[in-house]
N, CA, C and O atoms as a GROMACS GRO file, in nm:
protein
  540
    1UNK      N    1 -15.769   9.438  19.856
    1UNK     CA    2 -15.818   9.571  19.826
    1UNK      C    3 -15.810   9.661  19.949
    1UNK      O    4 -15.785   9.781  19.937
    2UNK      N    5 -15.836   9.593  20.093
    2UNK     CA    6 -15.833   9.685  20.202
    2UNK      C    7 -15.682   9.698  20.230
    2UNK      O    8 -15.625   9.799  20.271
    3UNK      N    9 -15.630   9.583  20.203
    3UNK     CA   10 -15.472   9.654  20.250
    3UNK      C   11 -15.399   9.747  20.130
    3UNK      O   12 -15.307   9.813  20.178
    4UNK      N   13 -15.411   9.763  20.022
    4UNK     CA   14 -15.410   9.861  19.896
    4UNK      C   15 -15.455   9.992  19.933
    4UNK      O   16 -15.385  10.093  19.924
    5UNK      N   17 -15.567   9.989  19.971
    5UNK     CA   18 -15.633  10.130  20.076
    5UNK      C   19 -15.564  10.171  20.202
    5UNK      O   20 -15.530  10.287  20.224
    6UNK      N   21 -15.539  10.045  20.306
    6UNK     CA   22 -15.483  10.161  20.399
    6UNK      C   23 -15.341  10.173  20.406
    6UNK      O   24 -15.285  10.223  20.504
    7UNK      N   25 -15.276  10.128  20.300
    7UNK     CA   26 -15.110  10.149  20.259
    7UNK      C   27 -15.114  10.287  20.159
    7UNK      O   28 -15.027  10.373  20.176
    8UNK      N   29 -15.210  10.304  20.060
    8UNK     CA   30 -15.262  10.405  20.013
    8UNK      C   31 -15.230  10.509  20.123
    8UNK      O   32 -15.125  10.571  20.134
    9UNK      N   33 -15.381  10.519  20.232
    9UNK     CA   34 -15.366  10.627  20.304
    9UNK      C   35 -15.231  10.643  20.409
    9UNK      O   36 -15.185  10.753  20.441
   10UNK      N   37 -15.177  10.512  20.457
   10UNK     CA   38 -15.064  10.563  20.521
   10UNK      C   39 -14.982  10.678  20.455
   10UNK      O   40 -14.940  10.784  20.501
   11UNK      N   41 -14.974  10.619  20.330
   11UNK     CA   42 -14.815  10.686  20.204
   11UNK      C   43 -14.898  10.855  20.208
   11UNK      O   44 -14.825  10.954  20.209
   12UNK      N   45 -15.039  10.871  20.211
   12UNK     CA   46 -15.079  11.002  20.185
   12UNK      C   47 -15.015  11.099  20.312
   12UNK      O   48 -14.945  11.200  20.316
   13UNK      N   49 -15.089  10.996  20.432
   13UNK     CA   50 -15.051  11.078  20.588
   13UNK      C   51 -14.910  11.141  20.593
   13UNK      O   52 -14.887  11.255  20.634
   14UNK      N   53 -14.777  11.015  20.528
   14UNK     CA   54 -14.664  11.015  20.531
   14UNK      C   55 -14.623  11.104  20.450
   14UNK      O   56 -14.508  11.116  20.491
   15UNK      N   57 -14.636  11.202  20.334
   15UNK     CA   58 -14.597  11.262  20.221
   15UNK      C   59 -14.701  11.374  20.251
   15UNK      O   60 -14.717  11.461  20.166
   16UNK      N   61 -14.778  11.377  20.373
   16UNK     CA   62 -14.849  11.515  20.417
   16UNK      C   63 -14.761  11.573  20.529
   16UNK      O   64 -14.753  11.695  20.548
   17UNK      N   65 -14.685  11.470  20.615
   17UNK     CA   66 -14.598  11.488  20.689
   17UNK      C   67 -14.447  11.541  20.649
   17UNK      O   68 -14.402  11.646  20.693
   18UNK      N   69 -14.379  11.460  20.565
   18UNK     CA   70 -14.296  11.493  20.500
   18UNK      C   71 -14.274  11.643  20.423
   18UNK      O   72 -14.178  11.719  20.433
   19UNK      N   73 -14.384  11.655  20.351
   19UNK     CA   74 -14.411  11.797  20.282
   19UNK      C   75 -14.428  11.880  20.352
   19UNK      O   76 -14.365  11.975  20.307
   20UNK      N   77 -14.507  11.924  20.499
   20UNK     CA   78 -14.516  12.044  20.598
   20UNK      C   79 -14.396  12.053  20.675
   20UNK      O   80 -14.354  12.154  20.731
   21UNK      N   81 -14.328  11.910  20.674
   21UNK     CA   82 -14.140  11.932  20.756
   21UNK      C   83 -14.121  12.050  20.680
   21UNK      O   84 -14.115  12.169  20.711
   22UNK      N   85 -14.110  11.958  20.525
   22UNK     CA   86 -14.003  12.071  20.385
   22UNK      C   87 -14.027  12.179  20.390
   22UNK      O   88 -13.939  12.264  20.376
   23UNK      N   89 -14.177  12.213  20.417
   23UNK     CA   90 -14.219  12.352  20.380
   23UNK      C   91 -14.145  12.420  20.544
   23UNK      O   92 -14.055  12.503  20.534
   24UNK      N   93 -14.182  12.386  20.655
   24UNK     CA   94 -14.146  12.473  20.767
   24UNK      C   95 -14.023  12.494  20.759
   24UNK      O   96 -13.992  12.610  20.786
   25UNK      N   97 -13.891  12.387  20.717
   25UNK     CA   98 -13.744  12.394  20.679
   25UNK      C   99 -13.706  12.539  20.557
   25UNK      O  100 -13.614  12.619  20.568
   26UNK      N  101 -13.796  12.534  20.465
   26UNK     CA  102 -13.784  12.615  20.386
   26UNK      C  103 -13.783  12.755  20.389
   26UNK      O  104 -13.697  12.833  20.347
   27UNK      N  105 -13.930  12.783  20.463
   27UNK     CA  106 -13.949  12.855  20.534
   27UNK      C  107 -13.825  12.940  20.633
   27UNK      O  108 -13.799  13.060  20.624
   28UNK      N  109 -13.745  12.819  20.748
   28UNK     CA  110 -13.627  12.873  20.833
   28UNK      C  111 -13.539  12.924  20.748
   28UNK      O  112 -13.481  13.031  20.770
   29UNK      N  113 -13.521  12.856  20.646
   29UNK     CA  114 -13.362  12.831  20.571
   29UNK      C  115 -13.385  12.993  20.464
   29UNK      O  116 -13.282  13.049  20.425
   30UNK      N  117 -13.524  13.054  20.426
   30UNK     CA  118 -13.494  13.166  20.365
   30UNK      C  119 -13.480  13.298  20.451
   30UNK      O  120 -13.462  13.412  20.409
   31UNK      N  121 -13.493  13.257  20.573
   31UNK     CA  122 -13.482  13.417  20.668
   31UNK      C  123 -13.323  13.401  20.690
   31UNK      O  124 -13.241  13.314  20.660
   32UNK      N  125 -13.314  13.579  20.785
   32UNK     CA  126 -13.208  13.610  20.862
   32UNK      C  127 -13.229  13.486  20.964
   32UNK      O  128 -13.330  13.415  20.964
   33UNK      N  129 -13.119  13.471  21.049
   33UNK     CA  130 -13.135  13.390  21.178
   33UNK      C  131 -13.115  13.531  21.261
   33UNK      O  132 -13.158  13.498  21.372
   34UNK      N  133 -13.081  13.648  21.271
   34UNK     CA  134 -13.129  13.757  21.318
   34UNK      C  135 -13.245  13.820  21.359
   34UNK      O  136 -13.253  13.896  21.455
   35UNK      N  137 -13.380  13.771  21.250
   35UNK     CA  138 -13.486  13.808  21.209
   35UNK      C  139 -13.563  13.774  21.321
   35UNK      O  140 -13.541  13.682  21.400
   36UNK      N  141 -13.685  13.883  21.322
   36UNK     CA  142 -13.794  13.797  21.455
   36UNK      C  143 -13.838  13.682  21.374
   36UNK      O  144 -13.847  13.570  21.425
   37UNK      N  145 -13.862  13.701  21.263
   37UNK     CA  146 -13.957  13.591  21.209
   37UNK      C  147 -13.839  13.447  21.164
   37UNK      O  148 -13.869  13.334  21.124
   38UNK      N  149 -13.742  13.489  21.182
   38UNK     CA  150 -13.623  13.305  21.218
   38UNK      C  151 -13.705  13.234  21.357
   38UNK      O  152 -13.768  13.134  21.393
   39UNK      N  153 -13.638  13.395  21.415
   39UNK     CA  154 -13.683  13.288  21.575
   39UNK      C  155 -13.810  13.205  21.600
   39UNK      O  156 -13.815  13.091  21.645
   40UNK      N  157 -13.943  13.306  21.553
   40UNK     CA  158 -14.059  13.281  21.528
   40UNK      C  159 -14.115  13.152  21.526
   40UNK      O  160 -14.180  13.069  21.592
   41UNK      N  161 -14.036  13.185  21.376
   41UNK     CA  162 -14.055  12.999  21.319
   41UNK      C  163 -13.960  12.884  21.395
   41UNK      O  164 -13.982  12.763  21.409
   42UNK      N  165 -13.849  12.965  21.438
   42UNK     CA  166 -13.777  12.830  21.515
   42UNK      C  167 -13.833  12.781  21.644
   42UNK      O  168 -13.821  12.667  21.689
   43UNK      N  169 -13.894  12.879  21.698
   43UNK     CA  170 -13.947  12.804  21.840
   43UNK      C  171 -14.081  12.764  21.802
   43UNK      O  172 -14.121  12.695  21.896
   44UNK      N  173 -14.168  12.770  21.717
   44UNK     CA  174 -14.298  12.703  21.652
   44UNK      C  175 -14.279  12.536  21.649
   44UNK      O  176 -14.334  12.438  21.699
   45UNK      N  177 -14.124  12.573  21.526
   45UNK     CA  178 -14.074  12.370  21.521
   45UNK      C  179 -14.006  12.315  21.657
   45UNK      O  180 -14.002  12.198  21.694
   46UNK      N  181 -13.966  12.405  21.708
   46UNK     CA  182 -13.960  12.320  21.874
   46UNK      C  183 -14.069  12.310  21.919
   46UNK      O  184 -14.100  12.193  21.943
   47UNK      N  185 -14.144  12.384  21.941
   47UNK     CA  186 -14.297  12.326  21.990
   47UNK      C  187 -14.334  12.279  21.976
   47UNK      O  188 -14.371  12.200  22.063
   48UNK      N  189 -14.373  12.266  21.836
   48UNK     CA  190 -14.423  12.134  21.784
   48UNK      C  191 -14.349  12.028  21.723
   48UNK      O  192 -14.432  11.953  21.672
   49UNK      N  193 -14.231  11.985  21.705
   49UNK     CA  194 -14.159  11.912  21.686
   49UNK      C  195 -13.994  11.832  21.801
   49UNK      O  196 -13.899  11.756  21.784
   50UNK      N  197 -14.050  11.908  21.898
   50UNK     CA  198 -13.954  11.939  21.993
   50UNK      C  199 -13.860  11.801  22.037
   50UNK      O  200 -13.738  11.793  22.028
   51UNK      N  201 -13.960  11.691  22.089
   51UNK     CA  202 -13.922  11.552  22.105
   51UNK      C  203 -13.827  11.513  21.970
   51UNK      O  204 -13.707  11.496  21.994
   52UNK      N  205 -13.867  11.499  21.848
   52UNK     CA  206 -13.779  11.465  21.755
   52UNK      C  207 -13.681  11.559  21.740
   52UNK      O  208 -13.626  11.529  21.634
   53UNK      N  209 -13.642  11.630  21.774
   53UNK     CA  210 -13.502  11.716  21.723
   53UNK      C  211 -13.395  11.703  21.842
   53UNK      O  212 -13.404  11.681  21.962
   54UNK      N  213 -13.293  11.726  21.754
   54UNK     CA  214 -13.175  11.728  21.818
   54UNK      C  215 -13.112  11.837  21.862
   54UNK      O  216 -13.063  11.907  21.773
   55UNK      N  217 -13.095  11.882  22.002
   55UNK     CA  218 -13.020  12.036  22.026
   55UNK      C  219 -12.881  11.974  22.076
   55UNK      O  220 -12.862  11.901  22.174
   56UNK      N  221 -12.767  12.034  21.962
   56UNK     CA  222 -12.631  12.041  22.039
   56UNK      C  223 -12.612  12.184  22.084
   56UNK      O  224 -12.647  12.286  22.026
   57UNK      N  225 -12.551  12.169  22.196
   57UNK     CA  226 -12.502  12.280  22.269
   57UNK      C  227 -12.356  12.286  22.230
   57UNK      O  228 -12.270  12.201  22.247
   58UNK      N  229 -12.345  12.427  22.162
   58UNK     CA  230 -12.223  12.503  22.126
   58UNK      C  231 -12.123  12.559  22.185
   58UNK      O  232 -12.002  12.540  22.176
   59UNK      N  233 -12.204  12.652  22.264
   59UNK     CA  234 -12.085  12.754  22.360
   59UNK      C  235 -12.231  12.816  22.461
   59UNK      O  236 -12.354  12.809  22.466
   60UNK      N  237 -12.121  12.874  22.525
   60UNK     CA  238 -12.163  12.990  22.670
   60UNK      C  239 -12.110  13.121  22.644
   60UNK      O  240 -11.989  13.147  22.642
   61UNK      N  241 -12.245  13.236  22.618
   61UNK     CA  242 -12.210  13.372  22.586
   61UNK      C  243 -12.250  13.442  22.655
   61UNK      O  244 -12.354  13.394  22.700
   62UNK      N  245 -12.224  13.560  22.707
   62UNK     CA  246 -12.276  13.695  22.778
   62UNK      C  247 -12.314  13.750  22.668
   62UNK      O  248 -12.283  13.703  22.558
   63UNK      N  249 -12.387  13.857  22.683
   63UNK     CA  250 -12.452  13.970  22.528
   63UNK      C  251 -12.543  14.033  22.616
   63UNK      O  252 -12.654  13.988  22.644
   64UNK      N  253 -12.478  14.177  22.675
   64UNK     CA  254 -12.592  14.290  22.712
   64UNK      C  255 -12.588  14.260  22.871
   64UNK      O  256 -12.691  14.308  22.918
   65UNK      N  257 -12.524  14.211  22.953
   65UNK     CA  258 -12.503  14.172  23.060
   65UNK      C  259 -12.651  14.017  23.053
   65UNK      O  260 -12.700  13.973  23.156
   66UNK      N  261 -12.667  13.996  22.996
   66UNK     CA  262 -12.718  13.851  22.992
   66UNK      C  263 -12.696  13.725  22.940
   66UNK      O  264 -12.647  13.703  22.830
   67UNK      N  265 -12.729  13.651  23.012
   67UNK     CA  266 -12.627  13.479  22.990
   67UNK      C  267 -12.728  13.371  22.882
   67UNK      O  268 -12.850  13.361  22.893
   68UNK      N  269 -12.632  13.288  22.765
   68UNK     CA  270 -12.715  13.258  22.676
   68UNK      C  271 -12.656  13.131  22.650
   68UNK      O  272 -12.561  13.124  22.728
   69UNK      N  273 -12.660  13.039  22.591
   69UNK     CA  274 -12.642  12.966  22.512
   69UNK      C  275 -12.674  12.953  22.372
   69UNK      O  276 -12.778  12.983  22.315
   70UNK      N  277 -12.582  12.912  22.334
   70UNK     CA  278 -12.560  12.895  22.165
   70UNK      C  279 -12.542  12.750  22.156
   70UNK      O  280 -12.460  12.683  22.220
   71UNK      N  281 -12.683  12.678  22.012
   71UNK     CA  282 -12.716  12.572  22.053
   71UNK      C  283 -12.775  12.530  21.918
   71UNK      O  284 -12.866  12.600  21.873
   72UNK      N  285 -12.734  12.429  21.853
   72UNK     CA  286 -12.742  12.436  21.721
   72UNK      C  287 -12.884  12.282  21.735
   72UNK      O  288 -12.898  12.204  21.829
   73UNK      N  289 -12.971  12.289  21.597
   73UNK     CA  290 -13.100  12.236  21.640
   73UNK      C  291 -13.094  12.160  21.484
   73UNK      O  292 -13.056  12.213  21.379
   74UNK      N  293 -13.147  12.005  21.507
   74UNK     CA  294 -13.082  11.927  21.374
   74UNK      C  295 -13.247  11.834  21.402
   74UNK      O  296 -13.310  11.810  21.505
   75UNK      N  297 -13.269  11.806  21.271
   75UNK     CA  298 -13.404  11.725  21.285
   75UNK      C  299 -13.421  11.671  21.093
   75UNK      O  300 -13.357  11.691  20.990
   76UNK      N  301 -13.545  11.596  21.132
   76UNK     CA  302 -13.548  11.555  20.969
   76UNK      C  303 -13.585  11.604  20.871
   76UNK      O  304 -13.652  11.701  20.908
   77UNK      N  305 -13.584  11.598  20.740
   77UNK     CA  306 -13.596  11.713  20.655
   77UNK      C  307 -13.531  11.773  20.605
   77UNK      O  308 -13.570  11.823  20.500
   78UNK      N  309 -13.333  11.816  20.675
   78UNK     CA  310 -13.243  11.889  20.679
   78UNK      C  311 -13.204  11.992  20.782
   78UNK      O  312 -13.091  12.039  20.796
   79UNK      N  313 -13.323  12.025  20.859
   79UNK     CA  314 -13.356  12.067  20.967
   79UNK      C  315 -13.204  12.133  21.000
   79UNK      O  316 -13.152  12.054  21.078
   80UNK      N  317 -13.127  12.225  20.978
   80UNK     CA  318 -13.046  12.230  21.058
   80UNK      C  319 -13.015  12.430  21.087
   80UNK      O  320 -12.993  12.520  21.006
   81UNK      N  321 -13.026  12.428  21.207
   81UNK     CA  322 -13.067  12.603  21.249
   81UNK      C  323 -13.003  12.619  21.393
   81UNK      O  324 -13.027  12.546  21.489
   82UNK      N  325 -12.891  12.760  21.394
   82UNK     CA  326 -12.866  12.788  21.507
   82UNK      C  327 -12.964  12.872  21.595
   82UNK      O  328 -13.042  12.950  21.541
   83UNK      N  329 -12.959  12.851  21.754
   83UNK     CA  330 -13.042  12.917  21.805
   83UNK      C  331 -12.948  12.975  21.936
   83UNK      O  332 -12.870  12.911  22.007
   84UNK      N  333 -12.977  13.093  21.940
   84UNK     CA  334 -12.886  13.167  22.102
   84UNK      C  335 -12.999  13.207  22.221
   84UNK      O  336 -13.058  13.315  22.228
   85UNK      N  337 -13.015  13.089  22.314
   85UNK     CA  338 -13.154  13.109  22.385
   85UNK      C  339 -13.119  13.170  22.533
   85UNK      O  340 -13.037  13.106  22.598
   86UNK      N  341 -13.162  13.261  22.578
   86UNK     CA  342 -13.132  13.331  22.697
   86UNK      C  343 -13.145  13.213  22.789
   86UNK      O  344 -13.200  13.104  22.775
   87UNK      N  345 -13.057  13.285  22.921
   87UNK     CA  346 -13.080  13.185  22.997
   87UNK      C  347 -13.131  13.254  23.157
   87UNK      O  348 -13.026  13.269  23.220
   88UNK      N  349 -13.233  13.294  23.229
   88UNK     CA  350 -13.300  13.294  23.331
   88UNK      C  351 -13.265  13.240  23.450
   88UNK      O  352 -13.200  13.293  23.540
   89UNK      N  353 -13.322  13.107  23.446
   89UNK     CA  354 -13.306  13.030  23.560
   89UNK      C  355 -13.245  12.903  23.476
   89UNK      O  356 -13.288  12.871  23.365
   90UNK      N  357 -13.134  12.832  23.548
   90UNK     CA  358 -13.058  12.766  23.536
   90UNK      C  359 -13.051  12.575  23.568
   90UNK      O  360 -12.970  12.483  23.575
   91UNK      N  361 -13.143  12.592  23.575
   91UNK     CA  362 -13.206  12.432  23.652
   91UNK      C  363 -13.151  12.359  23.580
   91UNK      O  364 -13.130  12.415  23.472
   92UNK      N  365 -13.109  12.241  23.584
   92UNK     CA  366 -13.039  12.138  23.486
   92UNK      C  367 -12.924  12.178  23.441
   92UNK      O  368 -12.865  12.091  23.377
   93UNK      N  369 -12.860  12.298  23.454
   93UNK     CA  370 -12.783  12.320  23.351
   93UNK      C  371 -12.696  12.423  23.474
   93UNK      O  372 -12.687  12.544  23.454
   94UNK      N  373 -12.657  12.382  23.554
   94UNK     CA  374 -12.592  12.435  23.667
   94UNK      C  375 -12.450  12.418  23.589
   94UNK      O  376 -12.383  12.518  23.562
   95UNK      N  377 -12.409  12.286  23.554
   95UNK     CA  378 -12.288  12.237  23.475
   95UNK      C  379 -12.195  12.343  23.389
   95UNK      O  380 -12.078  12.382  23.397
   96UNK      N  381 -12.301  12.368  23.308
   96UNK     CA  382 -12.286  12.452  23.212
   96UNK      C  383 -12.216  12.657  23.274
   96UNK      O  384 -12.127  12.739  23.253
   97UNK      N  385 -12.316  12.638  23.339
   97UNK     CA  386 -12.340  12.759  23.446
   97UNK      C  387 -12.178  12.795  23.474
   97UNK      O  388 -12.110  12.878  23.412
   98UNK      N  389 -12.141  12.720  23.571
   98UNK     CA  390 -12.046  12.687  23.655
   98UNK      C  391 -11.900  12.671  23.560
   98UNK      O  392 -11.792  12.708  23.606
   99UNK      N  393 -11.910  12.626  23.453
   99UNK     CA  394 -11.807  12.584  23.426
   99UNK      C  395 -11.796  12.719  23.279
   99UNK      O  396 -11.692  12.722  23.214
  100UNK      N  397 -11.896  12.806  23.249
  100UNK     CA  398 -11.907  12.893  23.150
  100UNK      C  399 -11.885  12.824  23.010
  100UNK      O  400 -11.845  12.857  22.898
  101UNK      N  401 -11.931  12.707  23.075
  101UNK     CA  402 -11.939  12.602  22.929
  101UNK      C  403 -11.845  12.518  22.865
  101UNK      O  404 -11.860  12.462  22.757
  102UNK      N  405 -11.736  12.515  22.949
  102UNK     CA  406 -11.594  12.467  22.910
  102UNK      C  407 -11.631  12.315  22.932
  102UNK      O  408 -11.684  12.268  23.033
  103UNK      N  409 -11.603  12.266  22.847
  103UNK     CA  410 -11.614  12.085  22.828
  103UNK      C  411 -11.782  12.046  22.804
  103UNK      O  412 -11.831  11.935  22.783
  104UNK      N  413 -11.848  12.177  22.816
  104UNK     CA  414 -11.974  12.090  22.746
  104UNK      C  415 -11.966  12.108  22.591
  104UNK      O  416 -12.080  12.071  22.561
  105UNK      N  417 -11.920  12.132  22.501
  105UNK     CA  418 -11.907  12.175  22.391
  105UNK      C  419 -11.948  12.023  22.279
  105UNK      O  420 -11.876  11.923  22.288
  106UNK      N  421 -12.044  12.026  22.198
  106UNK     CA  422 -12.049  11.884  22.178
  106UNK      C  423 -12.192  11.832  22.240
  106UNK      O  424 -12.283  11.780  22.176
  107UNK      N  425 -12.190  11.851  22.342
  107UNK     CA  426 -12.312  11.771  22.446
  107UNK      C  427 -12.434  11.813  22.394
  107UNK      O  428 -12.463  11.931  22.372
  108UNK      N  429 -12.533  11.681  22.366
  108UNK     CA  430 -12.707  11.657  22.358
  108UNK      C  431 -12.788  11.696  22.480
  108UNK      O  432 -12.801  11.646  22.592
  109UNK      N  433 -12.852  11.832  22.404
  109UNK     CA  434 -12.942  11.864  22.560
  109UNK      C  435 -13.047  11.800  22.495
  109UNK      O  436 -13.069  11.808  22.374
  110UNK      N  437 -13.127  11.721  22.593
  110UNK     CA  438 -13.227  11.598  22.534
  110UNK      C  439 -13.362  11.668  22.566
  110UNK      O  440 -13.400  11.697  22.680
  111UNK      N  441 -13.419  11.687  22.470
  111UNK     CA  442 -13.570  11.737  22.501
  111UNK      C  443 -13.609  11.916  22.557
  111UNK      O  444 -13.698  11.969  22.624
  112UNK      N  445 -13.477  11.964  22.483
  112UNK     CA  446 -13.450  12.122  22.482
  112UNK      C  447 -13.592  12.192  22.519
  112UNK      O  448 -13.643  12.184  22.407
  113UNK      N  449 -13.691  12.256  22.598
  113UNK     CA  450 -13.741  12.338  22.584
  113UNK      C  451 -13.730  12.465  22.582
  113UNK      O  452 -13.640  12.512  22.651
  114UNK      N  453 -13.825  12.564  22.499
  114UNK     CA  454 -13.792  12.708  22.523
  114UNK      C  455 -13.937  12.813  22.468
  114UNK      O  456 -14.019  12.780  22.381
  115UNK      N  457 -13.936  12.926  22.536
  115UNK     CA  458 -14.044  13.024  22.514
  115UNK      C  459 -13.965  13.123  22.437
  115UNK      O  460 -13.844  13.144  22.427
  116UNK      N  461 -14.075  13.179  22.384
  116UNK     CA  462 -14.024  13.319  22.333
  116UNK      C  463 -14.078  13.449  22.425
  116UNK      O  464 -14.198  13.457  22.451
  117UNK      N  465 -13.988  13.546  22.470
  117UNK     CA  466 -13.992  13.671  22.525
  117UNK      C  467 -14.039  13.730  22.408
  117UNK      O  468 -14.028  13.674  22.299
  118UNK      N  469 -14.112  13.884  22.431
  118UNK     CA  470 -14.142  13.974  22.364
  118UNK      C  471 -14.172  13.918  22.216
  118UNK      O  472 -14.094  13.954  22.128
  119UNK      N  473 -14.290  13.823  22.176
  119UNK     CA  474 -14.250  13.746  22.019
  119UNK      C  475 -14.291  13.843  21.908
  119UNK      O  476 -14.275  13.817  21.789
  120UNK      N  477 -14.357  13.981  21.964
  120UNK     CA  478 -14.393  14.047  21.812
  120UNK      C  479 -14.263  14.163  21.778
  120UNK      O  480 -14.227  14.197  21.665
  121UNK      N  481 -14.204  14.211  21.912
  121UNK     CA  482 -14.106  14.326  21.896
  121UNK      C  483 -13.971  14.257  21.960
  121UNK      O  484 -13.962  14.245  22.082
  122UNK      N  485 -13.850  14.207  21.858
  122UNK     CA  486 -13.769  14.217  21.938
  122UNK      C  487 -13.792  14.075  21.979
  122UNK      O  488 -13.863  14.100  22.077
  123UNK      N  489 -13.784  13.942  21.976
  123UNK     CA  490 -13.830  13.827  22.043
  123UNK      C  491 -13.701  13.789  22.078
  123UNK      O  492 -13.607  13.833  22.011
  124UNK      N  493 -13.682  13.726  22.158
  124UNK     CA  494 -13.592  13.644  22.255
  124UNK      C  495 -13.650  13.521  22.296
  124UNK      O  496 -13.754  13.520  22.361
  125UNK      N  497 -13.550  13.346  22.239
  125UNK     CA  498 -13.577  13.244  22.309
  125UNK      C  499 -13.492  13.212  22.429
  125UNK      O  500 -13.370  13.218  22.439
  126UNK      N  501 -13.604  13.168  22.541
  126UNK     CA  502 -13.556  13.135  22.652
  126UNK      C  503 -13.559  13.036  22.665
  126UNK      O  504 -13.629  12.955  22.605
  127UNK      N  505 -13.449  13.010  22.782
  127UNK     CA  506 -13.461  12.873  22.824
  127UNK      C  507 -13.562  12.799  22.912
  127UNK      O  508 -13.580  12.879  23.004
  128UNK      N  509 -13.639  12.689  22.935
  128UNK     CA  510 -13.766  12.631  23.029
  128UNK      C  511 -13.690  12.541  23.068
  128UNK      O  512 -13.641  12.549  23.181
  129UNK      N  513 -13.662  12.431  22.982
  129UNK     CA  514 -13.631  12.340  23.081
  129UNK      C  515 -13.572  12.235  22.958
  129UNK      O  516 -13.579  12.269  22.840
  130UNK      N  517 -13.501  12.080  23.007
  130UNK     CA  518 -13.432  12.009  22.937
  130UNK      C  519 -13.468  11.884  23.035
  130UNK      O  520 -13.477  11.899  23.157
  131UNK      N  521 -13.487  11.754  22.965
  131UNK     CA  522 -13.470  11.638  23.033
  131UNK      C  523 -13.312  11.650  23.085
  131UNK      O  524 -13.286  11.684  23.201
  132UNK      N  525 -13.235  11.625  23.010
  132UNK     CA  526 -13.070  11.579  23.017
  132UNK      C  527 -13.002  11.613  22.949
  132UNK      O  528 -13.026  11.640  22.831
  133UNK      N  529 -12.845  11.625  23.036
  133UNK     CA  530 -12.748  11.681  22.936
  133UNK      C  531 -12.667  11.534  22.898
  133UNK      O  532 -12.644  11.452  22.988
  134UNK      N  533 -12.640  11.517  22.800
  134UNK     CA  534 -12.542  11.371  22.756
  134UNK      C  535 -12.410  11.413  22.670
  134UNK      O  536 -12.415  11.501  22.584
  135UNK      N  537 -12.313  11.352  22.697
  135UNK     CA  538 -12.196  11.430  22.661
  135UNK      C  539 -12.144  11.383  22.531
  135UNK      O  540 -12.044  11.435  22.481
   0.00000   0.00000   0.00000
């Protein structure tokens, strides 16, 4: 009877988990990716989901005399959302820098972090920081 109960509550925890992924996915998947409220929500599920997701890095862009990356973000659920995150300061990612992105194309930035600039007018994700780049 006690293991009936806490296999019970696991499956509840698990299908409370499962269902707030779907809903936050759902959520991304009906906006612009233009929209403040894409970005919004996209740097929310990096925040809070950040360790489990996957960021591939796309390309290296200028836009407005500022340097960005384009960086596509894959997780469970279906999870799958582009993101173009400014880039500031360059720490870890000198590689990238240097080479304007040529041959990283493909490559796992492992443990992607990022803030949002200006998040009510106009938001912009930046770059913080990354464990590793893996090719």
């Amino acid at each position: 009877m006690k293991l009936l109960m806490i296999s019970g509550i696991a499956l509840l925890a698990l299908c409370i988990t499962a269902c707030s992924n779907k809903s936050e996915i759902e959520d991304l998947t009906s906006l612009d990716p233009a929209s403040n409220e894409y970005k919004q929500e996209l740097v929310k599920i990096i925040s809070e989901r950040g360790d489990e997701l996957t960021y591939t890095f796309n390309k290296y862009f200028k836009a407005g005399g500022k340097d960005y990356l384009n960086v596509t973000v894959d997780g469970r659920g279906g999870l799958h959302a582009d993101a173009n995150i400014m880039v500031t300061k360059w720490t870890k990612l000198e590689g990238i820098k240097r080479t304007k992105g040529i041959g990283y194309s493909g490559a796992e930035l492992h443990n992607l972090k990022v803030s949002l600039l200006n998040p009510g007018t106009n938001p912009v994700m930046v770059y913080q920081d990354v464990d590793h780049i893996a090719d």
